[in-house]
C-alpha positions as CSV (number, residue, x, y, z in Angstrom):
1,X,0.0,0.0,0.0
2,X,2.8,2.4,1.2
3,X,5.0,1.8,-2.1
4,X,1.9,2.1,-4.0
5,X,1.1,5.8,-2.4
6,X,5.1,6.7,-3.3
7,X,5.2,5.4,-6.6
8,X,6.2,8.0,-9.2
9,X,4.4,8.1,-12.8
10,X,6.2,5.9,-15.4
11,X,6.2,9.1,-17.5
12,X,8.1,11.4,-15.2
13,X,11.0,9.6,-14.8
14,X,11.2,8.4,-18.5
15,X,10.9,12.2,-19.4
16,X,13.4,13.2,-16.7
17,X,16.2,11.4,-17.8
18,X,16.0,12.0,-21.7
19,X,17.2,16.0,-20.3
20,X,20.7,16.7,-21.1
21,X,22.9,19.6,-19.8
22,X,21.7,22.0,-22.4
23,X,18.1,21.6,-20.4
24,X,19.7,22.5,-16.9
25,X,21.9,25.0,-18.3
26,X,18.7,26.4,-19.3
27,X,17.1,25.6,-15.9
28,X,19.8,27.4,-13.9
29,X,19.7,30.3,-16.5
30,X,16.0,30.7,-15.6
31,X,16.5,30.1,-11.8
32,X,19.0,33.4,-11.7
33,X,16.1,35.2,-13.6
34,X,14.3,34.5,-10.6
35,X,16.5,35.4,-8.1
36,X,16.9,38.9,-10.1
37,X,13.7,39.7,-10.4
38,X,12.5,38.5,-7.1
39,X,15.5,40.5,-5.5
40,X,14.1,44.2,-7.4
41,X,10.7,43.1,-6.9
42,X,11.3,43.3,-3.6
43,X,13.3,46.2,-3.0
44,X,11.2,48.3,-5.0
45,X,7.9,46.7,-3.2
46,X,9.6,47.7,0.0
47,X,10.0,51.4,-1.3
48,X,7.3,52.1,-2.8
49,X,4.6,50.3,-0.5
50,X,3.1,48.0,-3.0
51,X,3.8,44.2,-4.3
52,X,2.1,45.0,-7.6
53,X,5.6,44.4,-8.6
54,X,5.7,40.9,-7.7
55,X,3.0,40.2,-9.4
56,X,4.3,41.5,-12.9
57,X,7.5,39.3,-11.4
58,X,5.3,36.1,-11.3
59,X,3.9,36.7,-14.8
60,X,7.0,37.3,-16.8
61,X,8.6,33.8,-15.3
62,X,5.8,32.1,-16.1
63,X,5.8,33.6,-19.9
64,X,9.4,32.6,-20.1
65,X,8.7,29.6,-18.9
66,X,6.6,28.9,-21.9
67,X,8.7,30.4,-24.6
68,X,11.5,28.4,-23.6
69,X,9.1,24.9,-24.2
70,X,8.0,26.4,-27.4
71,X,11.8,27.5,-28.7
72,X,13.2,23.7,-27.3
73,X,9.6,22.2,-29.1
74,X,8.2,20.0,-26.1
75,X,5.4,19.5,-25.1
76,X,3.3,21.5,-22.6
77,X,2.7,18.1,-20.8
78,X,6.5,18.1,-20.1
79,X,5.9,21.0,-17.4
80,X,2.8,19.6,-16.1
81,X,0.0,20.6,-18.8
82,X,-1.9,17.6,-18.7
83,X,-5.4,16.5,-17.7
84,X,-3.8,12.3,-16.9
85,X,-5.2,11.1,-13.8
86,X,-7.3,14.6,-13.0
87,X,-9.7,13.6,-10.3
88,X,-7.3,11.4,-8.7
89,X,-4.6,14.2,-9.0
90,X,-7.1,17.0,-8.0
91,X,-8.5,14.5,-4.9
92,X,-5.0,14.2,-3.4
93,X,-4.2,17.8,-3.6
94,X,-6.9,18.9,-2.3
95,X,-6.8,16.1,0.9
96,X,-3.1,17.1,1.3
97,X,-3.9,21.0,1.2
98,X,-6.3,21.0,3.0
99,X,-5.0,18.9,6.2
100,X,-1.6,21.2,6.1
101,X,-3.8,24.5,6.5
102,X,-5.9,23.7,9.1
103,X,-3.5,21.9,10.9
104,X,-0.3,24.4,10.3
105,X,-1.9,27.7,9.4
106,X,-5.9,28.4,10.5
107,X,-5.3,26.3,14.0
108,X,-2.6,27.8,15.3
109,X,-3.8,31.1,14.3
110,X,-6.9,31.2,15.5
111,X,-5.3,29.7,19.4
112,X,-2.9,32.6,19.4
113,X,-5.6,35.4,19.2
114,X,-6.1,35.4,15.2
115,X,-9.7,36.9,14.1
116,X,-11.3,36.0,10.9
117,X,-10.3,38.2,8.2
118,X,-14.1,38.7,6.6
119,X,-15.2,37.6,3.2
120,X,-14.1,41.1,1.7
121,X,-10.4,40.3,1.0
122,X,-11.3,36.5,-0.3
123,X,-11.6,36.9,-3.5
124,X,-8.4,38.7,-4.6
125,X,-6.6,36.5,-2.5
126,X,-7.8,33.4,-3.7
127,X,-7.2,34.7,-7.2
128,X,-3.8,35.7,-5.9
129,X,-2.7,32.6,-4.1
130,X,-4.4,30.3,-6.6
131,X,-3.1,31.8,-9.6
132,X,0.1,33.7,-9.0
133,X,1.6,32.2,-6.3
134,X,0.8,28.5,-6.5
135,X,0.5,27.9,-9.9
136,X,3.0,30.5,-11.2
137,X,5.7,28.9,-8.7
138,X,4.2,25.5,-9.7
139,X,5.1,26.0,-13.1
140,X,8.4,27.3,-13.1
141,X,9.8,25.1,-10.4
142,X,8.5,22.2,-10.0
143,X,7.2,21.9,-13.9
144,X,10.4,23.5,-15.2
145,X,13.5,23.4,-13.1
146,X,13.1,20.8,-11.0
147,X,12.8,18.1,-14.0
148,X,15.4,19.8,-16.2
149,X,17.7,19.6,-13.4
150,X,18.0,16.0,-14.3
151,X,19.8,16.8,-17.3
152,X,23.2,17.4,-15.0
153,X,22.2,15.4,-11.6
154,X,21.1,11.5,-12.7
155,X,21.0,10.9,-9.2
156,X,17.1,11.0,-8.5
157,X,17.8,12.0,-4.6
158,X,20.5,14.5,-5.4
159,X,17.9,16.1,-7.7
160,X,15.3,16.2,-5.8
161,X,17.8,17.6,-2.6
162,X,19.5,20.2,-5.0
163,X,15.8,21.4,-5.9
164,X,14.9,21.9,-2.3
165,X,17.0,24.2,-1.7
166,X,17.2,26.3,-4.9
167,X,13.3,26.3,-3.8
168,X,14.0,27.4,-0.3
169,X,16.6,29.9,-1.8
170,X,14.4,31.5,-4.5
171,X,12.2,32.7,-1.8
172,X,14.7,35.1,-0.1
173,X,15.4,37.8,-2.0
174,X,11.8,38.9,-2.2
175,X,10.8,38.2,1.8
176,X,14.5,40.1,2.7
177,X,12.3,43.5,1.8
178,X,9.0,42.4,2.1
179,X,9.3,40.8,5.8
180,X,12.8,42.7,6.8
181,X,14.6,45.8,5.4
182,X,17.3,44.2,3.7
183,X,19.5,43.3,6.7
184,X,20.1,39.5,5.5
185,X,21.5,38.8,9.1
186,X,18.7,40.0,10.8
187,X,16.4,38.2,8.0
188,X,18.1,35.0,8.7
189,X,17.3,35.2,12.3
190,X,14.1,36.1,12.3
191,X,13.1,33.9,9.4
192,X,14.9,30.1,9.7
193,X,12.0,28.4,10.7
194,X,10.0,29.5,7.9
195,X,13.0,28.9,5.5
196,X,12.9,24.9,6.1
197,X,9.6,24.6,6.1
198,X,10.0,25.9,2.6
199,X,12.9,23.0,2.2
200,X,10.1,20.7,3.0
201,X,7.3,21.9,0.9
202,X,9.4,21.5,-1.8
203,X,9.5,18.1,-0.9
204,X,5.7,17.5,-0.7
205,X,5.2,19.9,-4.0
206,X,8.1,17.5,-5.8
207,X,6.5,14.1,-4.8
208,X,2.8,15.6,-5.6
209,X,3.8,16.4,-8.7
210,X,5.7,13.6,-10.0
211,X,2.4,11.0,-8.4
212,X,0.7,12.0,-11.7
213,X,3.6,13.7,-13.9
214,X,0.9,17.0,-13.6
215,X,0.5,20.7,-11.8
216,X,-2.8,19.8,-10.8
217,X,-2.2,18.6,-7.5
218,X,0.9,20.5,-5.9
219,X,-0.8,23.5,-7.5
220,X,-4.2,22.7,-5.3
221,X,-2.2,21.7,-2.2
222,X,0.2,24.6,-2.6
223,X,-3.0,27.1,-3.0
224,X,-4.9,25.9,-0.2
225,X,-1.6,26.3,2.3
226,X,-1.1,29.9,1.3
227,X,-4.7,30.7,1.5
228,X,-5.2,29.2,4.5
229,X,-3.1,32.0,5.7
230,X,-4.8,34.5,4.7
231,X,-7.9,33.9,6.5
232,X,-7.4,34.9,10.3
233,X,-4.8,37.3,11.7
């Protein structure tokens, strides 16, 4: 039962290790993209008061994202555009999300004094943490860098390790404005629990995706985490 719950789709790992170097050349090249524009996205979020910014960020990877597939001519399917296994994918996701965000985000809030946020703001940040967020950062790591990383690391644990923390890394240089004022030290401090977690979403993410070879389900898992959030304080 156990192996069968692990077991990675056929199609993943047959895709995964056709990549050569020129596909995680490509990945790393895409991966300092991020860094860059999630490193001005933040600073100028943090001066001028608003994360519209991040937003235009989110977009642009996920356009580039796409060119790249169409210049290389593959297959959407090889970053997760497919509708294989959809209720079963979209059923696990959703279980998965859904046990993470009460148990790690709307529980402990609401013990530690959080109120409910009102219906007002969910919209826009359902939108938000549906679309941009989860499957914007679906798409570009998990679909995209993550498997082309297999084109240099054959290892499948390396792979998966190396990706964990280019995932937890990717998510510094926007939080160093947006939840400190650039004082990396002080960022660090204030901010290593919440940097492993990230380590270990990647991890759930990873194996979510590669269950089905699809976005669907770390995208529905991913969303329903980050909303979670949003809804006490």
């Amino acid at each position: 039962m156990i192996k069968k719950i692990l077991t990675t789709d056929p199609s993943y790992k047959q895709m995964t290790m056709a990549y050569n170097k020129i596909e995680a050349v490509l990945a790393v090249g895409l991966y300092i993209c991020v860094i860059v524009l999630y490193l001005a996205a933040g600073y100028i979020g943090m001066i001028s008061g608003s994360n519209l910014i991040a937003i235009f960020a989110n977009v642009l990877l996920a356009a580039m994202v796409l060119v790249i597939i169409r210049i290389r001519k593959q297959k959407f399917s090889t970053v997760g555009f497919t509708l294989s296994h959809f209720k079963r994918s979209l059923i696990i996701g959703a279980v998965a999300g859904l046990i993470l965000s009460i148990c790690a985000n709307i529980i402990p809030t609401i013990l530690s004094g959080g109120q409910w946020m009102g219906f007002d703001s969910i919209p826009w940040n359902f939108f938000y943490m549906l679309v941009i967020i989860a499957f914007i950062e679906e798409l570009v790591f998990r679909g995209y860098i993550q498997t082309r990383l297999y084109g240099a690391i054959k290892s499948d644990a390396a792979a998966v390790i190396v990706g964990s923390v280019l995932f937890m890394g990717m998510h510094i240089p926007f939080q160093l404005f947006n939840r400190n004022d650039g004082n990396l030290i002080d960022f660090f401090a204030a901010n290593s629990f919440w940097l492993l977690t990230t380590l270990v979403m990647h991890l759930l993410f990873n194996f979510l995706y590669r269950k089905y070879n699809s976005l669907i389900s770390p995208t529905i898992c991913h969303f329903l985490v980050n909303f979670g959030s949003t809804l006490f304080g």
